[in-house]
N, C-alpha and C positions, 0 to 999 in steps of 0.2 A: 481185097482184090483177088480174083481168081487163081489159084495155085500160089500164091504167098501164104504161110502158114510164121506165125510166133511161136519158139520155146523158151522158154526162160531159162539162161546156163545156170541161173543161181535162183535160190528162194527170193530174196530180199527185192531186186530190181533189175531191169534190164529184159532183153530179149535178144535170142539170135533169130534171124531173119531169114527163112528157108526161098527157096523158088525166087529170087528177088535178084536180078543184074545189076549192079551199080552201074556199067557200061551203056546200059540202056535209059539213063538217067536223063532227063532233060527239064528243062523248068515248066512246059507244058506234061510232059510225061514220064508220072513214076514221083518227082520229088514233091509233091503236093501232098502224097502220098507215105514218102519218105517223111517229111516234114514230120506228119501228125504221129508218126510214130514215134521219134526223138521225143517231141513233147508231151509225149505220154508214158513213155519207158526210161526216158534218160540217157541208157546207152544200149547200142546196137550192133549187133556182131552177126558180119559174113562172113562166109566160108567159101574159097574155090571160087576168088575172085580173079577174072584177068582185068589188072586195074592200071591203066598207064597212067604217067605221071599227068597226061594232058588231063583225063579223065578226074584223076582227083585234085586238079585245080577248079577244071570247071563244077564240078559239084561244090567244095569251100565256095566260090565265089558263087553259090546259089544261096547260100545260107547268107553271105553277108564278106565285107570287104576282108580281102586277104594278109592277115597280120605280116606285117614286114617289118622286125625289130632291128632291118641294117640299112633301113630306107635310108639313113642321112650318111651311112657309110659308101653307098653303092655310087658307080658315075652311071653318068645319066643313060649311055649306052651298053648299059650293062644287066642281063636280063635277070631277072627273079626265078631261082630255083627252089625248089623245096627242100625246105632243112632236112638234116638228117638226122636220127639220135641215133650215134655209130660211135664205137670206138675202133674204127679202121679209118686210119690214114690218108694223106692224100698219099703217101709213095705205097699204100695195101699195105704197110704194117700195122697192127696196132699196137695201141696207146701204150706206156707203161700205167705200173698200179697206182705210181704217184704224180705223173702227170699232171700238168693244170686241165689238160682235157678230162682224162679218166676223174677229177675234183669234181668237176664240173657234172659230170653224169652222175657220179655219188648223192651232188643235190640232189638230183631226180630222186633218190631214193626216199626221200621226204617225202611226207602227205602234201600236194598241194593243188590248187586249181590254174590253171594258166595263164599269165597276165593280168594279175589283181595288182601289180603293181606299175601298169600302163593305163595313160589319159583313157583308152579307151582299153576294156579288157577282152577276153575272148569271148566265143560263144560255144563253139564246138570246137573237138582237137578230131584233126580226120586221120587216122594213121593206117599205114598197111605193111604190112611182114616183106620185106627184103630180103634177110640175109635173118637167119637163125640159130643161133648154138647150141647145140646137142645137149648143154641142160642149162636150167634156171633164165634167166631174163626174160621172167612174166611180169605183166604190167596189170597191177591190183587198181579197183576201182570201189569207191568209196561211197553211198549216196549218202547225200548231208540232207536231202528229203525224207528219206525213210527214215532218217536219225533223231531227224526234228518232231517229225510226225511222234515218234515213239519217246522222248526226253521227256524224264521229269518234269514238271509246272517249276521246279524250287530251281533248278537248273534253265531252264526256258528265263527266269525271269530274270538272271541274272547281266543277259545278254539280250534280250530284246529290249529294242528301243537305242541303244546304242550302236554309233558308228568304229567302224573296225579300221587302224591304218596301216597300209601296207609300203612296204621298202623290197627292192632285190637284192638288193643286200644285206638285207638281214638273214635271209636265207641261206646265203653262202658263207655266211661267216660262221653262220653253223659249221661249216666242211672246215672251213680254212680263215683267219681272220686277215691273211694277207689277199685274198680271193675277193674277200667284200669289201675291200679297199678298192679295185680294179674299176677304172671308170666305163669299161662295158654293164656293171651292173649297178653303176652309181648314175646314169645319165636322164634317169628320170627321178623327180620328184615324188617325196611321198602321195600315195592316194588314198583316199576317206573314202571310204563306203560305206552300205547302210548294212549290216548284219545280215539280215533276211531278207533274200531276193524271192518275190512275188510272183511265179511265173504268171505274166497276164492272157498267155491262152486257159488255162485252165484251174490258176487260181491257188496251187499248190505253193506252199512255201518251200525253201530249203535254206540252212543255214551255209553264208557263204563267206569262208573262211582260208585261207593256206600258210603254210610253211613262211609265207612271205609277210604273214600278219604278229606287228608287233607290240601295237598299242590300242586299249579299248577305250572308248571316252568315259570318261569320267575317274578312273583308275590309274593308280600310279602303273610303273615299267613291273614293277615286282607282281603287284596283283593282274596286270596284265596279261604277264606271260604265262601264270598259273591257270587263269581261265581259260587261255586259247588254248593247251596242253591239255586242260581237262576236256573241252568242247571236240576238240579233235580227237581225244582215248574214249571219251562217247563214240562221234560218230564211226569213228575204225574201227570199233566190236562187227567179229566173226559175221551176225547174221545182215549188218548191212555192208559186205565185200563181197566181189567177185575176183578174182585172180584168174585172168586170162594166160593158158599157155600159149604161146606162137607158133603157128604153122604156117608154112607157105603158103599163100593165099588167102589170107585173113585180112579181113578189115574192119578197123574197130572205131567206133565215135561214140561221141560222149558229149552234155550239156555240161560245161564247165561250172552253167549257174547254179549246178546242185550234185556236184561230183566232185571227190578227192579221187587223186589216183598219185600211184609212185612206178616206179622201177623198182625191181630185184635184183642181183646179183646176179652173174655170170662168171665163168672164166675167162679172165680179162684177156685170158691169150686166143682165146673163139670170135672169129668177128662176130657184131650181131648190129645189123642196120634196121633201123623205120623211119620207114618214108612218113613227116610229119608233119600236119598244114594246120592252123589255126585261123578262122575267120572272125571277125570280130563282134563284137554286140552291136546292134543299131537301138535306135528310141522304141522301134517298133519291139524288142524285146527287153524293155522298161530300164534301159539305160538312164536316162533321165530322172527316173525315180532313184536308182540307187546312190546316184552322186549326194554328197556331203561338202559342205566347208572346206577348204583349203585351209 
């Protein structure tokens, strides 16, 4: 479209997205648009966005239904805001280092994709720069397409065709093993997926996999977690990452169905907020196919 131009921040995948309003966004105009870029790039990065919180609801709810992991927490009159990943307080202090919250954002530091271990998983994570600390808390992005694409055949075959099962708690017991005891990360059931999600616009594969994946079929726990350790130190080589710094008015998304990403580090005493919305998968982005056996 006219004065939209793509750079790609990194060699491997992705595009920043020049001349282009998120604010101007609407389901007749721009996101049909927006659309075919995600599914052809993966991940998309603005700069010099003015992006209100209205604005990046209504666009998640363009892509697909608005993940609410406190939907059976919340009362009925009580409205859905947008998560934060903050270590700033409700009183404006923040977290200590040991904190169960500061724990909890450690996770993030893991490779993973969002919601692989929810009846239904993500589809895209829509984030925008809030509040940012003078150094470190970049948010690294992983594609499991380009990873796939380039893997070994002897590695490819050891993982195709099998189903991959994910827990949230297996994730945090990584941090803390009294953490992934906590029934906010035990309240769903394990979920089966199929390895390789299909993108059905365009037919690409990518391997889909996270932090939250703990059992391969066919494989005991021990050979298990060696492959998914090896399958993840594939696709996390240097040439398929990006590491996003934060600046004010950035906006970053991503297809969760073929992207790892984490958090970095900061000085825990720096606040540092982003605004973060997850919408979900529907069939039309081959939901259906990826489900497995309970």
């Amino acid at each position: 479209m006219a004065g939209i131009q793509t750079v790609p921040p990194s060699p491997g995948f992705g595009v920043e997205v020049e001349g282009f309003s998120l604010e101007e966004v609407t389901a007749e105009n721009l996101f049909p648009h927006l659309r075919a870029l995600f599914e052809e790039h993966s991940a998309l990065l603005f700069r010099n966005q003015r992006f209100t919180d209205e604005k990046h609801l209504e666009i998640a709810r363009l892509f697909g239904p608005i993940e609410d992991r406190k939907s059976d927490e919340r009362h009925p009159d009580e409205k859905f805001e947008i998560p934060k990943v903050t270590n700033v307080m409700d009183d404006g202090s923040t977290s200590g280092e040991m904190d169960l919250h500061t724990l909890n954002l450690k996770a993030n530091f893991l490779w993973h994709a969002d919601s692989t271990f929810m009846p239904v998983p993500a589809l895209v994570n829509l984030i925008a720069a809030r509040v940012v600390p003078t150094e470190g808390g970049a948010t690294e992005l992983a594609s499991t397409r380009a990873a796939w694409a380039a893997m070994p055949e002897d590695l490819k075959n050891r993982i195709r065709g099998r189903g991959i099962w994910h827990h949230f708690s297996h994730s945090r017991r990584k941090i803390s093993p009294e953490m992934g005891k906590m029934p906010m990360f035990n309240k769903w059931p394990a979920q089966h997926w199929k390895s390789i999600w299909r993108n059905p616009v365009n037919g690409r594969e990518a391997l889909y996999i996270a932090s939250h994946a703990y059992k391969v079929d066919g494989l005991d726990e021990t050979e298990s977690l060696s492959l998914i350790d090896e399958l993840v130190d594939f696709c996390t080589r240097p040439q398929f990452v990006y590491a996003h710094e934060w600046r004010m008015g950035d906006v970053l998304m991503w297809d969760q169905r073929a992207v790892l990403h984490r958090g970095t580090p900061w000085p825990h005493d720096q606040p540092r907020t982003l605004s973060s919305t997850c919408s979900s998968v529907t069939e039309a982005d081959d939901l259906g196919n990826m489900r497995m056996p309970l």
